[in-house]
C-alpha positions in Angstrom: 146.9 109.0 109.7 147.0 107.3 113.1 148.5 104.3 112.0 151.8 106.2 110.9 151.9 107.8 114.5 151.4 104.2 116.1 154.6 103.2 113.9 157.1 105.5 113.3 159.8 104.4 111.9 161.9 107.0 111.1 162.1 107.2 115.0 163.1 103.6 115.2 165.2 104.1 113.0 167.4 107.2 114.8 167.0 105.0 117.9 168.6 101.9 116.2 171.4 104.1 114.8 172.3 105.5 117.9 172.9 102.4 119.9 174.4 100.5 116.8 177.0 103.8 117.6 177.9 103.3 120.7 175.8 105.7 122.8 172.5 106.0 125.0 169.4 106.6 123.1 165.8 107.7 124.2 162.1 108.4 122.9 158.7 108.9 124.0 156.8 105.9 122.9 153.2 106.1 121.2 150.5 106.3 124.3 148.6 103.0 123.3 146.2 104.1 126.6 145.0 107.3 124.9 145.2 106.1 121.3 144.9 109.7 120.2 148.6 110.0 118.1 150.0 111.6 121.2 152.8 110.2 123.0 153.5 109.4 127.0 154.9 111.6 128.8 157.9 109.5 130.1 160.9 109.2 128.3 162.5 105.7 127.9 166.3 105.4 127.6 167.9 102.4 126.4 171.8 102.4 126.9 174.3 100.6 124.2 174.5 97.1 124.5 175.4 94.3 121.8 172.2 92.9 121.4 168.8 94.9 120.9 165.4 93.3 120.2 163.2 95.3 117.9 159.4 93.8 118.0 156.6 94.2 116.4 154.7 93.5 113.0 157.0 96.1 111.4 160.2 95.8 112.7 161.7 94.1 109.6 160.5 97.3 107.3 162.9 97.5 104.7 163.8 101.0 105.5 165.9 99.9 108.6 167.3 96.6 106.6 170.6 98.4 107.3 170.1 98.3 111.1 169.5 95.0 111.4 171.4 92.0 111.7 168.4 89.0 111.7 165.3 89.2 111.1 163.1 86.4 112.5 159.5 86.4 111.1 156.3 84.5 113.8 153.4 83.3 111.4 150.7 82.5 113.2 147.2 81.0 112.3 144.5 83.0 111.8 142.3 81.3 113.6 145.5 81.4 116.4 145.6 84.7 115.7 141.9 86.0 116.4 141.7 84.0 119.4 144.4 85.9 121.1 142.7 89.2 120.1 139.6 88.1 121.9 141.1 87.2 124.7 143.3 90.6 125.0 140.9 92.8 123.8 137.4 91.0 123.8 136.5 91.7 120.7 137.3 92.5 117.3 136.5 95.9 116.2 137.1 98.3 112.5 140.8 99.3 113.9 141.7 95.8 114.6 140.4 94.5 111.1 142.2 97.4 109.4 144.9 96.1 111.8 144.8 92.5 110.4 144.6 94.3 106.2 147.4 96.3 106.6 149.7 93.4 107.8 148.5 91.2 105.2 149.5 93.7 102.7 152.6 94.5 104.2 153.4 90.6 104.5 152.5 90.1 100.8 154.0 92.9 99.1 156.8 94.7 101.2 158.3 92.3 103.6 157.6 88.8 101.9 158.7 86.2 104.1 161.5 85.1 102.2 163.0 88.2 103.6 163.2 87.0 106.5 166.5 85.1 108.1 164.3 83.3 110.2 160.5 81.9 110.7 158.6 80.4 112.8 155.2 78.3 112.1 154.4 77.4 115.5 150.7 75.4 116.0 148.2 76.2 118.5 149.7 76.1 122.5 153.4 74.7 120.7 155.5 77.4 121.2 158.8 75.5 120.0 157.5 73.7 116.9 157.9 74.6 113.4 161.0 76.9 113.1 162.8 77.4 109.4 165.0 79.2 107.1 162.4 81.1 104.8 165.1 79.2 101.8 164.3 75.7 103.4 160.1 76.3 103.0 158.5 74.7 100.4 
């Protein structure tokens, strides 16, 4: 399955380890440009440092909970949402809706967000707007 090529976390996951250690870690990210499941050829290297910024619709997975010391969570509209897409990518095609049903699953039955530490609900062009603890939510 593409997808788990795209995402794979049990490489996140040794990357994440390593530098929470103490020492330099590296990886061949997923080649986005060829979007065959093969990775690019250049290696990227990230040295230890005490802060690290994982991104991404999956960062939070439960299986690197351990890893990670805040999780901060970005909700934004749908409507938000799709405009973006078009605007990136033009238009909205069968990966992108799978895309959009996976996350919707993932966000409803393994990373609720009241797992989070922290979310956003920024509105449309208010970038600063709307931040909470998932606890403080109604």
């Amino acid at each position: 399955m593409l997808s788990a090529t795209c995402i794979d976390w049990t490489r996140q996951r040794d990357v994440l380890a390593t530098v929470r250690a103490g020492r330099a870690a590296n990886w061949r990210a997923f080649d986005w440009d060829a979007f065959d499941g093969r990775l690019v050829d250049a290696l990227t290297v990230l040295t230890p440092r005490t802060v690290v910024i994982l991104e991404g619709v999956y960062a939070a997975r439960p299986e690197l909970a351990d890893l990670l010391d805040l999780r901060i969570l970005a909700v934004a509209q749908d409507a938000e949402r799709e405009a973006r897409l078009i605007a990136r990518e033009e238009t909205i095609g069968p990966w992108e809706r799978q895309w959009h049903a996976a996350e919707a699953h993932y966000f409803a039955k393994i990373m609720r967000p009241e797992a989070f530490h922290l979310a956003f609900h920024p509105t449309a062009g208010d970038r600063h707007s709307g931040a909470s603890r998932p606890d403080e939510r109604s």
